[in-house]
N, C-alpha and C positions, 0 to 999 in steps of 0.2 A: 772112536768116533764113527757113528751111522754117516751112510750116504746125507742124509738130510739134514744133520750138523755142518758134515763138510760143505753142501752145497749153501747155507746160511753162513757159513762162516767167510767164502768167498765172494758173496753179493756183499756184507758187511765190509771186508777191504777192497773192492772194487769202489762202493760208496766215500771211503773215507779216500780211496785215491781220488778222486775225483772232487771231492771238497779240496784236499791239497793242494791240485791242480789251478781249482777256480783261488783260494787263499794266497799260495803263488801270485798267481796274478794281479791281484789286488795289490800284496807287499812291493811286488814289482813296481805297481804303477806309484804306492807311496812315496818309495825312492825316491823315483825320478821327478815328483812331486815336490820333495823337500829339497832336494840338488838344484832344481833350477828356481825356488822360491828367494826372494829377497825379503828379509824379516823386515828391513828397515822401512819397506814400501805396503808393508802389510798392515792392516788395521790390528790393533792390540788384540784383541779376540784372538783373530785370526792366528799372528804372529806367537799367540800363548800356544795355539794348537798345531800349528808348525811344529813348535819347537818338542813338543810333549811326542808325538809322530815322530818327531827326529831323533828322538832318545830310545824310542822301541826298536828303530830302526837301526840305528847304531848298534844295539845290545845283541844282534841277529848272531847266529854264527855266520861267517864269512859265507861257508856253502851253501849256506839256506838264503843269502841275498843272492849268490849268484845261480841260485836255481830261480827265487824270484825272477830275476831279469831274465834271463832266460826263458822263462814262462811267459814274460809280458812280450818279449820279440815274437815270441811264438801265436801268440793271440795277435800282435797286429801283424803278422804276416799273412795270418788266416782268413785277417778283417779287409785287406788290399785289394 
């Protein structure tokens, strides 16, 4: 690999860390979204889309939730 491969190849994993980072986040806040959501109080819509989020959510690997949360403490600590 040429220097100017190397150097694309490092902007491209910096990029995709950095979308992981921001996805993290998101995941994180769905979590906690579904965890304190009551279906029974939710409009059926709603309550359909909870539950469909709740099942991607579940299917996570363990690490990759707890890197989620992880990321969402991280952002509202930064946001304080």
């Amino acid at each position: 690999m040429n220097k100017q491969e190397v150097e694309l190849l490092s902007k491209e994993v910096e990029m995709l860390m950095s979308e992981r980072t921001r996805l993290l986040g998101v995941v994180g806040a769905a979590a906690v979204l579904v965890a304190n959501a009551d279906a029974g109080e939710l409009p059926p819509e709603t309550a359909e889309a909870a539950e469909l989020l709740s099942r991607f959510v579940n299917e996570l690997p363990e690490e990759t939730l707890k890197d989620a949360l992880d990321a969402l403490n991280a952002a509202d600590m930064s946001n304080a």
